[in-house]
C-alpha positions in Angstrom: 262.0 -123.8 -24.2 261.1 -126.4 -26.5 259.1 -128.4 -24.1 257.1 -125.2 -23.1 256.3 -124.7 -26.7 255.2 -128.4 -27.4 253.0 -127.8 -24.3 251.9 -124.6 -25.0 250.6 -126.1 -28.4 249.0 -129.3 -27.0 247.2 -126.9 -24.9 245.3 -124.9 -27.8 244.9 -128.2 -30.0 243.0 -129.5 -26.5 241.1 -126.2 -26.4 240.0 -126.8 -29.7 239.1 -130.1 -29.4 236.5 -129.6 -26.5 235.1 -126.5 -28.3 234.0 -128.8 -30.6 233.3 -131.5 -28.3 230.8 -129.1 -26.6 229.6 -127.0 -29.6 228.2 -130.0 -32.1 225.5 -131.0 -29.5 224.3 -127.8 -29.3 224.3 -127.1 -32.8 222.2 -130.6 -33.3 219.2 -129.3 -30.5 219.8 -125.8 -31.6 219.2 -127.0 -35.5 216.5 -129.4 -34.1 214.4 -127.2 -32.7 214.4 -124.7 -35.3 213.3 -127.3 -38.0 211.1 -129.1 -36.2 209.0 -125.8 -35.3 206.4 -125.7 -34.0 206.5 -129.2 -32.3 209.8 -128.3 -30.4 208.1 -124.7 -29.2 205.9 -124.2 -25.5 203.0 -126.7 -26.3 204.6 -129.0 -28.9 204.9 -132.7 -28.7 208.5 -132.3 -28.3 208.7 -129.5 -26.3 210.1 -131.3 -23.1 213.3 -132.1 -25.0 214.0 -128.6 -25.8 213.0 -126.8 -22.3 215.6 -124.4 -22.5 214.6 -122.7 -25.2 211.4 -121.5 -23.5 213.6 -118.6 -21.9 215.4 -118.2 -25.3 212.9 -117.7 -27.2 211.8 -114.5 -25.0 215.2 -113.4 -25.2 215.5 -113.8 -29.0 212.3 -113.7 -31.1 214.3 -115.4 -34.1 213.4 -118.3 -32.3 210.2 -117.0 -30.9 206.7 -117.8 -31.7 206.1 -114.4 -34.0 208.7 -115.2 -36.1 207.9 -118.5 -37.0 204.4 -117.6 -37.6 205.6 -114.4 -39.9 207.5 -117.1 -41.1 210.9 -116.1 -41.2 213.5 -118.1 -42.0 216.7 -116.9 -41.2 216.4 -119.6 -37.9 215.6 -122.6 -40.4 218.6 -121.4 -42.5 220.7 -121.4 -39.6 219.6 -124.6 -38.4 220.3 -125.9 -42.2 224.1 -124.3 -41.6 224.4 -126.2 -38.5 223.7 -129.4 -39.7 226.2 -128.9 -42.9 229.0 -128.1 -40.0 228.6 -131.4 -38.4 228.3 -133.4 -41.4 232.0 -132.1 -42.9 233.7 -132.0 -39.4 232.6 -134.6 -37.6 230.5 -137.6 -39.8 232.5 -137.6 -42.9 236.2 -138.2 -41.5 238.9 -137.0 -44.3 242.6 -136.7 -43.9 242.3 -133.1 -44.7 241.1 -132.4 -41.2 242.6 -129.1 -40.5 241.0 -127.9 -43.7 237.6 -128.8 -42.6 238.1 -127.5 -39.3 239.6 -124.3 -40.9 236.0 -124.1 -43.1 233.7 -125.1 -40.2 235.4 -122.8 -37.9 235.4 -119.7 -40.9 231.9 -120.6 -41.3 231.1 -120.2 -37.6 232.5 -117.2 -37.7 231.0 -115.7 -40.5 227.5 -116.7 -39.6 228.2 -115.3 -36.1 229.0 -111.5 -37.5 226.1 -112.1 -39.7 223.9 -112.4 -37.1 225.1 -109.8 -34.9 225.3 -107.0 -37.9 221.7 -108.3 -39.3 221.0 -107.4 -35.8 222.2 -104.1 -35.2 220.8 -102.8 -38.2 217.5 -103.9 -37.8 217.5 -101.6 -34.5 218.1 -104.4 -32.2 214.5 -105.9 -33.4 214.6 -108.7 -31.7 216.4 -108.9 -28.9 216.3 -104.7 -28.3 213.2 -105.9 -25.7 215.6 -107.1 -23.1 217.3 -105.6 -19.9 221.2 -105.1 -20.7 221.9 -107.6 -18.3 219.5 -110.0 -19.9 220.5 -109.4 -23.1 224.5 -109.5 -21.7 224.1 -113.1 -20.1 221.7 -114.8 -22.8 222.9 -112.7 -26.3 226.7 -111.2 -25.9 228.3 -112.7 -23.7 227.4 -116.4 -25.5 228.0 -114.7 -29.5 231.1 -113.3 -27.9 232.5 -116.8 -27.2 231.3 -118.0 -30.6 233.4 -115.2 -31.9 236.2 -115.5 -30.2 237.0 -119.3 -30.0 235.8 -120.0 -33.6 238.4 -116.8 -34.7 241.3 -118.8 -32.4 240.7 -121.7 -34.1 241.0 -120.0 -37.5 244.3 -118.8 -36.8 245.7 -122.2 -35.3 244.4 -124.4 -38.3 245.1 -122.0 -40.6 249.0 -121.6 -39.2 249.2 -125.1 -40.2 248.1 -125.3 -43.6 250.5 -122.9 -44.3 252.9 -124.9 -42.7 251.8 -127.8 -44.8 252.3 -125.5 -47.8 255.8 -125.1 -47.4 257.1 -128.4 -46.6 258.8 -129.0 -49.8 261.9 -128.5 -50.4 263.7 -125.7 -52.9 265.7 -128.4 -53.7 263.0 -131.1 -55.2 260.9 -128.5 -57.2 261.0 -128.6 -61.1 261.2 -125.4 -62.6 261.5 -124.8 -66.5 264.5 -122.3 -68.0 262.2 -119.5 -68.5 260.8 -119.3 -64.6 264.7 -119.3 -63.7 265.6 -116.4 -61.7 269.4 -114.2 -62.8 270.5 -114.9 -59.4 269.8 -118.8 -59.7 271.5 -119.2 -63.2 274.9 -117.4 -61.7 275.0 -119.6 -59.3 274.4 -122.8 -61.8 277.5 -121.3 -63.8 279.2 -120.7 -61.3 279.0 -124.4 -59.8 279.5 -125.7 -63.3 282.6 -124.2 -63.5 283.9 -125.2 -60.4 283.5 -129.0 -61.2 285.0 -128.9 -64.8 288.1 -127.0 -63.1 287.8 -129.6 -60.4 287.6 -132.4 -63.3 290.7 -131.2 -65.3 292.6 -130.9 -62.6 291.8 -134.5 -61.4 292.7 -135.5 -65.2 295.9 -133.8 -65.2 297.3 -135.2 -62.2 296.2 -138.4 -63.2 298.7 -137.9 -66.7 301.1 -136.4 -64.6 301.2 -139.9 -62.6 300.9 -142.3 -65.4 303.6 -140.7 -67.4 306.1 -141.0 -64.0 305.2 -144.7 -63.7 305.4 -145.9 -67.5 308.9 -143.7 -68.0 310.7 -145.8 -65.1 310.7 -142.8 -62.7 309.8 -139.4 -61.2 312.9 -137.5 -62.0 312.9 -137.7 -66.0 311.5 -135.0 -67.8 310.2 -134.8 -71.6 311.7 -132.1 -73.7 309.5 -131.0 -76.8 311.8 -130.3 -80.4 
């Protein structure tokens, strides 16, 4: 059972290890080519490097050519974002790496809803153009995953920081008289008593054993006038 748990664990540390393995190159070209506008866009010097997004921006026009002409910056902003994720999870290493991943991966997520909500209350505006199964293979299906990976990886990461969190021991904490709980003091009293009982006892039997030894035996008594 053990075994199956360590496994079952290595298994979703993996899974967050390729996600992101495979999600910080995209965020580079995807901040890249929102920054670098218009030189990344259809006609642009550095257009060839960024060929996908010719489709992509016709399915989304945040990244389209109105929208940077209008200019709107929510792209740029998210581009921005992008770049801040990669530079706390993956350039400046820290020991505190499940709290960065935790905050990268929180970030994600956030940004994620954003988008989708900023979406739907705008009517759909730009991406309401599409067929549904244009819009299901290019816009849900790939915010879904964001949603649902960078939420798994919350959970995971954030399961261990509480885990961290509770490492000490009861027994090594310093706590002053006053944050003392009732129960807690009994049981000090209680223990206290025990070992000065424990200690006269002790005491007594050593008197009892002294007197036998220095009065040349066991079987004389001391009588009290």
């Amino acid at each position: 059972m053990a075994h199956s748990d360590t496994s079952s664990s290595r298994w979703v540390y993996t899974c967050i290890s390729v996600w992101f393995a495979i999600t910080a190159p995209i965020m580079i070209m995807d901040a890249l080519y929102c920054l670098l506008r218009p030189r990344t866009m259809i006609g642009g010097d550095l257009h060839w490097a960024f060929g996908l997004y010719e489709v992509y921006q016709e399915v989304d026009y945040v990244y389209g050519v109105k929208a940077f002409e209008n200019g709107e910056g929510f792209a740029d902003a998210a581009g921005e974002f992008h770049l801040l994720y990669l530079l706390t999870t993956h350039v400046l290493p820290h020991p505190c790496s499940p709290l960065l991943g935790y905050s990268s991966a929180l970030m994600t997520l956030s940004k994620t809803i954003l988008y989708v909500t900023q979406e739907y209350f705008c009517g759909w505006c730009a991406t309401g153009h599409n067929t549904l199964l244009k819009a299901a293979f290019f816009w849900y299906m790939p915010n879904c995953v964001w949603i649902l990976l960078s939420s798994l990886t919350i959970y995971v990461l954030g399961k261990d920081i509480i885990a961290s969190l509770r490492v000490t021991s009861p027994s090594t904490s310093i706590s002053s008289p006053s944050s003392r709980t009732p129960g807690a003091s009994s049981r000090e009293a209680k223990l206290k008593l025990n070992s000065e009982t424990a200690s006269q006892t002790q005491s007594q039997s050593w008197v009892g054993t002294s007197s036998g030894a220095g009065g040349g035996g066991a079987g004389k008594t001391l009588k009290v006038h």
